[in-house]
C-alpha positions as CSV (number, residue, x, y, z in Angstrom):
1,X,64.0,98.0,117.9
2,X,67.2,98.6,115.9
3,X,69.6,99.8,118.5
4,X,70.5,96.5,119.4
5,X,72.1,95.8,115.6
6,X,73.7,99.6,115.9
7,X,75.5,98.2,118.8
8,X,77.1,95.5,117.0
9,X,77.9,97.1,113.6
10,X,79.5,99.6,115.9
11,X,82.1,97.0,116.5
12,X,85.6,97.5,114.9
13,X,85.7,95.9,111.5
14,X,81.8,94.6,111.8
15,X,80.2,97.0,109.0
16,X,83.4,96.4,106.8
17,X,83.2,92.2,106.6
18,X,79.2,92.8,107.2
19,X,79.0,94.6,103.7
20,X,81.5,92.9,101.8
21,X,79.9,89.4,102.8
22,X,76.6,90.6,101.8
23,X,78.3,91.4,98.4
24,X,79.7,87.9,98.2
25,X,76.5,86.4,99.4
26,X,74.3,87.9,96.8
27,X,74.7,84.5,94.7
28,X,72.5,83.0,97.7
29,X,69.8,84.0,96.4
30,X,70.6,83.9,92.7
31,X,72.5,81.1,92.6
32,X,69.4,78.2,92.9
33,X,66.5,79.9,90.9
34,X,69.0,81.0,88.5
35,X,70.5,77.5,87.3
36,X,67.3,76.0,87.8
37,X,66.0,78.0,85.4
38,X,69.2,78.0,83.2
39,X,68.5,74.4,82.9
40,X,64.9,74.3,82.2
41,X,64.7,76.9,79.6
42,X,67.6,75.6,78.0
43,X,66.9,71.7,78.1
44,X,63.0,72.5,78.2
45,X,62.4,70.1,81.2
46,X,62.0,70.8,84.8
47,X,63.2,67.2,85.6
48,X,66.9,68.4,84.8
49,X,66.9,71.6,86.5
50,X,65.6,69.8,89.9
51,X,68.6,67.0,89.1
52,X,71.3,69.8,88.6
53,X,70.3,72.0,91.6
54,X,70.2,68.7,93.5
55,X,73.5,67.5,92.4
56,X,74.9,71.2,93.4
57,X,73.2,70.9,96.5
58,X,74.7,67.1,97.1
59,X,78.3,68.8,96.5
60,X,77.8,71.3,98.9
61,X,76.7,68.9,101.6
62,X,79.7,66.8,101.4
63,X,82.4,69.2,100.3
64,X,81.5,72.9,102.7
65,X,82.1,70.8,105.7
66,X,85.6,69.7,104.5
67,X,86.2,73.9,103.6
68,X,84.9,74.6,106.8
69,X,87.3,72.1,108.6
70,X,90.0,73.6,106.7
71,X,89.2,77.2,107.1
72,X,88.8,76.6,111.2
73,X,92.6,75.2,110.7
74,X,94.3,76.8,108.5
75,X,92.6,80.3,108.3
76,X,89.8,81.8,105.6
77,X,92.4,83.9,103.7
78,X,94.6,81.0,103.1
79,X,91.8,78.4,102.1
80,X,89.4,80.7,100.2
81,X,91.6,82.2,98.0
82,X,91.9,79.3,96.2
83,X,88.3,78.1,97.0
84,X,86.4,80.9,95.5
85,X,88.4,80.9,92.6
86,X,87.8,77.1,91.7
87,X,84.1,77.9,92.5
88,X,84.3,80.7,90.3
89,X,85.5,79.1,87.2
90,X,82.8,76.1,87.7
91,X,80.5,78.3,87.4
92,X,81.2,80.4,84.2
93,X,81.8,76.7,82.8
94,X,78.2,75.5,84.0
95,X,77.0,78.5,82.0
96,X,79.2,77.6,78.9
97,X,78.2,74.0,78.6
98,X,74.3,74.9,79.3
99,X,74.3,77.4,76.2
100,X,75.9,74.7,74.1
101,X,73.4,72.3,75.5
102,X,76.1,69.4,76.6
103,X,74.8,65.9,77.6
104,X,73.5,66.4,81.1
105,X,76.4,64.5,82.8
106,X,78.4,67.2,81.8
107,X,76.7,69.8,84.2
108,X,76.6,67.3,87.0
109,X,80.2,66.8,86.5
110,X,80.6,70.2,86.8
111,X,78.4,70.4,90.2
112,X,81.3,69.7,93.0
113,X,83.1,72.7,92.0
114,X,80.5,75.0,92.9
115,X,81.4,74.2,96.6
116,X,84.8,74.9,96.7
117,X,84.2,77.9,98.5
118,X,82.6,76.6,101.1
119,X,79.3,78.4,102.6
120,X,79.8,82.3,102.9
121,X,77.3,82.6,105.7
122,X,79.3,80.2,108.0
123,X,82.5,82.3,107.0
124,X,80.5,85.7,107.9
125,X,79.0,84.4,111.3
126,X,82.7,82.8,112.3
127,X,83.6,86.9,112.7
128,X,81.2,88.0,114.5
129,X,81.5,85.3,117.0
130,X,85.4,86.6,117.2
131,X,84.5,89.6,117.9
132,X,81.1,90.2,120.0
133,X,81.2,90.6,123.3
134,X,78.4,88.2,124.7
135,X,75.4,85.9,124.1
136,X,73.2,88.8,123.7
137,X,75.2,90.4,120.9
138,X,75.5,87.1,119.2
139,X,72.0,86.2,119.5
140,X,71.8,89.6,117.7
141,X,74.3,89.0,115.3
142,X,73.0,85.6,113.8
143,X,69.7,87.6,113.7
144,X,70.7,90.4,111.2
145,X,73.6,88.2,109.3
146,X,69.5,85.6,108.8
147,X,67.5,88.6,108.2
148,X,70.2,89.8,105.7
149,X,70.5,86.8,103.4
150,X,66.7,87.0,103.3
151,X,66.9,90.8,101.7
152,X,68.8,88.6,99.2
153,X,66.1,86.1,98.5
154,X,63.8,88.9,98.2
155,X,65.7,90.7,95.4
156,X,67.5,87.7,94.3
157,X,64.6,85.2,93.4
158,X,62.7,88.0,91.5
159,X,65.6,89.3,89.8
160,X,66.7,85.8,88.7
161,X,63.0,85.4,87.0
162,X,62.4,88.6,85.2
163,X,66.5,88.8,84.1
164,X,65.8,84.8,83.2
165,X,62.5,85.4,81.2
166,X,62.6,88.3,79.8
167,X,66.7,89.3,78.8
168,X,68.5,85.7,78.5
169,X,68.3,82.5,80.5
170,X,72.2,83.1,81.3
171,X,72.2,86.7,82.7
172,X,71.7,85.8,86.4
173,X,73.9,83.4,86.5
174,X,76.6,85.7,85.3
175,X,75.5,87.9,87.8
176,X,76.0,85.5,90.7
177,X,79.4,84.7,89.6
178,X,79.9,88.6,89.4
179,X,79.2,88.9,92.8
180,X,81.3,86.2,94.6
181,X,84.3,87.5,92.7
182,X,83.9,90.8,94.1
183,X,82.4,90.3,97.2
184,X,84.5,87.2,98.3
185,X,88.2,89.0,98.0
186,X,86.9,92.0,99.3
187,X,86.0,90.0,102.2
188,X,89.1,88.0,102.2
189,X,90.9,91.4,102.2
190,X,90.1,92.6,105.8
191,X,92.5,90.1,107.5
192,X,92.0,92.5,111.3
193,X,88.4,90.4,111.7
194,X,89.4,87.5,110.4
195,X,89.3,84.3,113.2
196,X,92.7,83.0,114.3
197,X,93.7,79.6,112.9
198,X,93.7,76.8,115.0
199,X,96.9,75.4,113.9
200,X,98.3,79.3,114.3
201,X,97.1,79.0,117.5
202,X,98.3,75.4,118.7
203,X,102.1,76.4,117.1
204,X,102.4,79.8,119.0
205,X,101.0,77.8,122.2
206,X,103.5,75.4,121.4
207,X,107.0,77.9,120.9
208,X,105.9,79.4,123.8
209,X,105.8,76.2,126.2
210,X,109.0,75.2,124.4
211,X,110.6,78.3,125.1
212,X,110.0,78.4,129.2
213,X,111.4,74.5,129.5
214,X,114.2,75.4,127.1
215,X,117.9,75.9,129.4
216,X,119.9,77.7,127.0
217,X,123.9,76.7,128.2
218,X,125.7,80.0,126.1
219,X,125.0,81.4,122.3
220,X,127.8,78.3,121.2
221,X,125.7,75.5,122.1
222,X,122.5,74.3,120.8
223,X,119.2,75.3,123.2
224,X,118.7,72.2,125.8
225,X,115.5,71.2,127.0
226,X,114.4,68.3,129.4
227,X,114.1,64.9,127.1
228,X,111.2,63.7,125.1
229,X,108.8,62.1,126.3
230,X,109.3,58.5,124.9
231,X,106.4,57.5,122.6
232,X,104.0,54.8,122.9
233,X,102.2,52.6,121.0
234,X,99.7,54.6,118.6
235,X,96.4,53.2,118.9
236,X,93.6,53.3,116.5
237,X,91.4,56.2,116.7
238,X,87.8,55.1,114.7
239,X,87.3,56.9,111.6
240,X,84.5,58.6,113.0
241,X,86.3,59.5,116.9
242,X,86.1,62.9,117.7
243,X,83.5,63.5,114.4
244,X,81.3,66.5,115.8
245,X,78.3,64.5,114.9
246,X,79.6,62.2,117.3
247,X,80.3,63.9,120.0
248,X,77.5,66.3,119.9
249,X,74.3,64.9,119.2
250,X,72.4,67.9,119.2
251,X,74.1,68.9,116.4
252,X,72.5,65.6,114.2
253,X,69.6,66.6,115.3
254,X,69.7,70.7,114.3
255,X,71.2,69.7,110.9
256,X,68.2,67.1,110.6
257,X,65.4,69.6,110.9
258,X,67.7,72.1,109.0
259,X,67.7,69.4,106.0
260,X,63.4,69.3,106.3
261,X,64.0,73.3,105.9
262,X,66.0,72.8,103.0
263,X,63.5,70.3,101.2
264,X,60.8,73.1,101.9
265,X,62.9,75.9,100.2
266,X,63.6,74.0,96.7
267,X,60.4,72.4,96.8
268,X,58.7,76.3,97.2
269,X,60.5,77.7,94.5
270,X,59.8,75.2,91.6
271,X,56.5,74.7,92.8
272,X,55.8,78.3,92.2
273,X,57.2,78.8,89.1
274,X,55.1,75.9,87.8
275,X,52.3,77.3,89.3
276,X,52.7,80.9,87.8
277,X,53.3,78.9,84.6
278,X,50.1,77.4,84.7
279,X,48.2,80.6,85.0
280,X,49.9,82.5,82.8
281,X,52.3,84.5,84.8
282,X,55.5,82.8,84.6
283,X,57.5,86.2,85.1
284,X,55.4,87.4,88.2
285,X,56.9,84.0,90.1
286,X,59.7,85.8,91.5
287,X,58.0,88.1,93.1
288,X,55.5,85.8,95.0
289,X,58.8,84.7,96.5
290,X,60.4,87.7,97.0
291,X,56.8,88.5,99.2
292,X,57.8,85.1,101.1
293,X,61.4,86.6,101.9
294,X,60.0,90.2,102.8
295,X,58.0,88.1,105.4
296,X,61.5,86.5,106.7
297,X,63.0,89.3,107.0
298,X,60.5,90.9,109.6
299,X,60.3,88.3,111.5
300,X,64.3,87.9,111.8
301,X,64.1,92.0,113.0
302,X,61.6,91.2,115.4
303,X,63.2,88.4,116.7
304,X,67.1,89.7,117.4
305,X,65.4,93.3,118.7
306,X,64.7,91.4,121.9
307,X,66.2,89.0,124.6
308,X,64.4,85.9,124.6
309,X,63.6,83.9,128.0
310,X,62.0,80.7,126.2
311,X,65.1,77.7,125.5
312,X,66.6,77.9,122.6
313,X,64.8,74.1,121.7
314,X,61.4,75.9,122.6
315,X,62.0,78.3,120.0
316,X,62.8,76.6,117.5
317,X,60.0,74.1,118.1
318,X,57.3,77.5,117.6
319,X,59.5,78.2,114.8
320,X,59.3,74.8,112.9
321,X,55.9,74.2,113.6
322,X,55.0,77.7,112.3
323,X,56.7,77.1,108.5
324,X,55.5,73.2,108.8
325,X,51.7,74.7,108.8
326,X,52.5,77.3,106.5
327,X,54.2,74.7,103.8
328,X,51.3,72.7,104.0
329,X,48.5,75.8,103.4
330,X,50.6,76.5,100.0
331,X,48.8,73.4,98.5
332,X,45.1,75.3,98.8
333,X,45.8,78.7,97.8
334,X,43.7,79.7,94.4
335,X,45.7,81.9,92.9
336,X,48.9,83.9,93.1
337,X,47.7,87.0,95.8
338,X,46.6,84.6,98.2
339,X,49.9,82.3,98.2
340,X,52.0,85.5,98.7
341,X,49.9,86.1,101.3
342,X,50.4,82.5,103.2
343,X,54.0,82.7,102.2
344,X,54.5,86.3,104.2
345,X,52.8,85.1,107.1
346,X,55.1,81.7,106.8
347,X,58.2,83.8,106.1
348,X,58.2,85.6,109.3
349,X,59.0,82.3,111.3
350,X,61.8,81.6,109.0
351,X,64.9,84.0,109.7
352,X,64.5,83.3,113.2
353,X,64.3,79.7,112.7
354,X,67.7,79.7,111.3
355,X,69.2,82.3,113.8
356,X,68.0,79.6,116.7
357,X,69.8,76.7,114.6
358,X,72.6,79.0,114.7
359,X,72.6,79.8,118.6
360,X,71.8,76.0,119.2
361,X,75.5,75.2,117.5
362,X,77.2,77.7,118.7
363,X,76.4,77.0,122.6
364,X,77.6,73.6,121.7
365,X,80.5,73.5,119.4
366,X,84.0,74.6,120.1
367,X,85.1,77.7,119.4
368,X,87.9,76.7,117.6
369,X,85.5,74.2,115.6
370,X,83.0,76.8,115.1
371,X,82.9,76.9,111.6
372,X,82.9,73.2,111.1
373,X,79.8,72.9,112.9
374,X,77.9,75.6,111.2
375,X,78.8,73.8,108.4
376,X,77.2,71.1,109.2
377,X,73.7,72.6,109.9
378,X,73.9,74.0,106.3
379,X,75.1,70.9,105.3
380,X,71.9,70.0,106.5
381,X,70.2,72.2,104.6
382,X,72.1,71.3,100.9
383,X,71.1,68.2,101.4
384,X,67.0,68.8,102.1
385,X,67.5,71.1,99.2
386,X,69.1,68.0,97.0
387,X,66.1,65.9,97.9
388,X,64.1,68.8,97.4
389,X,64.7,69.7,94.2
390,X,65.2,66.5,92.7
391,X,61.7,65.0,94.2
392,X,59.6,67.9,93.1
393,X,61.2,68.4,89.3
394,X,60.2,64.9,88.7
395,X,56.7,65.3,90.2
396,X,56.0,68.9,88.8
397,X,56.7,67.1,85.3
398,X,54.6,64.3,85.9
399,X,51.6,66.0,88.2
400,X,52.0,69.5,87.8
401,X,52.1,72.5,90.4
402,X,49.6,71.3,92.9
403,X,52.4,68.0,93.6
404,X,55.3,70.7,93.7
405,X,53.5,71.9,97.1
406,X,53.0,68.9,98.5
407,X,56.1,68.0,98.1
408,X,56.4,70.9,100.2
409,X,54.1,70.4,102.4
410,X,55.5,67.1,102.9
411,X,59.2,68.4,103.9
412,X,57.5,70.9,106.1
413,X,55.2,68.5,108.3
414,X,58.0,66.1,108.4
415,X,60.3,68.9,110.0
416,X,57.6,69.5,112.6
417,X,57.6,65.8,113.4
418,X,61.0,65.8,114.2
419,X,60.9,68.8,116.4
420,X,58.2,67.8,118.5
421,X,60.3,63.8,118.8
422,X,63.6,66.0,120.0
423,X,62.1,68.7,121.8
424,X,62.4,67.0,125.1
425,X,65.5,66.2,125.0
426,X,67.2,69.3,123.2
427,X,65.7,70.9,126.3
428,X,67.4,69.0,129.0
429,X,70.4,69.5,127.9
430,X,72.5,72.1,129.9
431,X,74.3,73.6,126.8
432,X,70.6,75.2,125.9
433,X,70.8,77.6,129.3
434,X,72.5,79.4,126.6
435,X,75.9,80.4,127.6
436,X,78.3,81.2,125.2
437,X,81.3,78.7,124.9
438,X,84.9,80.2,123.4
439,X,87.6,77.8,124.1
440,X,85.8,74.6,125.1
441,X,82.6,72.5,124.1
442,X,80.4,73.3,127.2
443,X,79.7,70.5,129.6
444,X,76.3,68.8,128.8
445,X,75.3,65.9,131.9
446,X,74.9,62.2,131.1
């Protein structure tokens, strides 16, 4: 089952940016459980974690796509290193001001810089599509780089709650900016792996077409050329022509189901720490979730071990349906051993959920606005998280637990409502026979 992912990792430079981005990613799983409950032990109300992590997720959705743009352009060297250290020093100041216990507005000011980085796992899965060979391999690829970041929301989740709980309510947090300082310019550091820039590309493209018209008279004169072409009248492009979401609906529709996701996730998590709370085992949340992430990452293995003949909308129709059912069996388990259990058995539709929202934009999306469109689906994702969080904070304050998972419940059934409405169509598009598109969006029919 695992040769598949030796095949890949035996790529030149694939274990190196592999490693180092599971370093920088390690705040993935920290990062949300761990100013959550920053927030609520400090402040003492689960209302104002659920607003903060939303307003973190809200800056993510509207600022990784922008980094993401920028990144595609100008390279991830150039952009990051100035990203992750603006992202770095709003996080040390979130801690700062939550310790202090500053008016709330002061940590949602402090939100947007969190993003500045952009999303590590669209910056990971841009270099593998630079440097696999074919549509298997990727297919593989997304699978381990999914079935990864769930390792880290197996040990991250449970380390945030016990180092939370039982050491200080700031020590995670510290941890997850540890860990995107380290494993971010490590990253940034192997430049061989690292995905041309688009504007690199279009200059070089561009000396070189100069350079054959060019008639060069003698070393005296200045290099002649044939005349510019005269300029016409500039018309108005819309703000929105060319806008991905424009031109590839599919994409809407991926990031809409990866935003029902996203609810699900930040729903789960404060939903089960309210209901440990409630019977007494506060510290023992973390590991119900890490169960839930253990169950993810079989199913991810399982899933990028094997070539697939089902359409890419198929799958992820079984896969949404199978965490929709799941999310709403949270709501009737009795105790803490038989929600780990649901949440395994939901977990293992999970990682390959997100590696078939990752093939879907990648048949679809250009190559040179790969990461743009990843960005998106995560973008996606923040936002389902924003609503998420928010919605189930105030409800867990007012109802307790048992309306934390229906709020989950409710993100999950509404995710399998929209797969089933866009099943049919995702699947008669051309783009989902799954071939791999490089230099040019591939041609879907009218």
């Amino acid at each position: 089952m695992l040769s598949p992912y030796r095949g890949i990792l035996a790529l030149p430079g694939a274990r190196a940016f592999t490693a180092w981005g599971l370093v920088a990613r390690m705040q993935m799983g920290l990062t949300g459980l761990s100013t959550f409950l920053l927030v609520q032990i400090e402040y003492g109300r689960y209302e104002y974690g659920g607003i903060v992590l939303a307003a973190i997720a809200l800056s993510f959705a509207a600022i990784s796509p922008q980094v993401g743009r920028l990144t595609d352009a100008y390279g991830q060297s150039r952009v990051l290193r100035v990203g992750f250290a603006v992202a770095i020093v709003g996080r040390v100041a979130m801690i700062a001001a939550a310790l202090t216990h500053q008016p709330l507005w002061v940590l949602l000011l402090l939100t947007p810089l969190f993003a500045a980085g952009g999303t590590q796992s669209t910056h990971t899965r841009a270099r593998w599509t630079h440097i696999v060979p074919d549509k298997d391999a990727l297919n593989t690829a997304f699978s381990l780089e999914s079935s990864l970041e769930e390792v880290l929301f197996i040990v991250g989740p449970a380390l945030a709650t016990i180092l939370a709980t039982q050491v200080a309510s700031w020590v995670p947090s510290v941890l997850a900016v540890t860990t995107l300082a380290i494993g971010g310019y490590a990253f940034l550091a192997l430049t061989a792996t690292e995905p041309p820039a688009r504007r690199d590309d279009a200059r070089r493209r561009q000396a070189a077409h100069d350079h054959g018209r060019a008639l060069v008279i003698d070393g005296t004169l200045e290099r002649v050329g044939l005349p510019p072409r005269p300029r016409g009248l500039r018309r108005y492009r819309g703000a929105l022509r060319g806008h991905l979401l424009v031109t590839t609906p599919a994409l809407v529709i991926t990031t809409a189901i990866f935003a029902t996701q996203g609810a699900m996730f930040a729903s789960v998590d404060a939903a089960t720490v309210a209901f440990a709370e409630e019977l007494g085992h506060k510290e023992k949340a973390g590991l119900v979730l890490a169960v839930w992430a253990v169950g993810s990452l079989v199913g991810g293995l399982a899933y990028g071990s094997r070539v697939w003949s089902l359409t890419l909308a198929s799958r992820m129709l079984w896969g949404v349906t199978i965490t929709g059912v799941g999310a709403v069996s949270f709501m009737f388990a009795p105790g803490l051993v038989a929600l780990g259990t649901l949440m395994f058995l939901t977990g293992l539709a999970i990682a390959p959920t997100m590696a078939v929202g990752d093939g879907v934009t990648h048949a679809l999306v250009p190559r040179s606005r790969l990461t743009e469109g990843m960005t998106w689906t995560r973008t996606g994702m923040d936002l389902g998280v924003a609503a998420g969080a928010w919605t189930v904070g105030a409800v867990i304050d007012r109802v307790g637990a048992e309306g934390g998972f229906l709020v989950t419940g409710a993100a999950g059934a509404l995710g399998v409502v929209i797969a089933l409405a866009s099943w049919r169509y995702l699947r008669s598009r051309r783009a989902y026979e799954e071939q791999v598109s490089r230099d040019a969006a591939l041609p879907v029919p009218a």
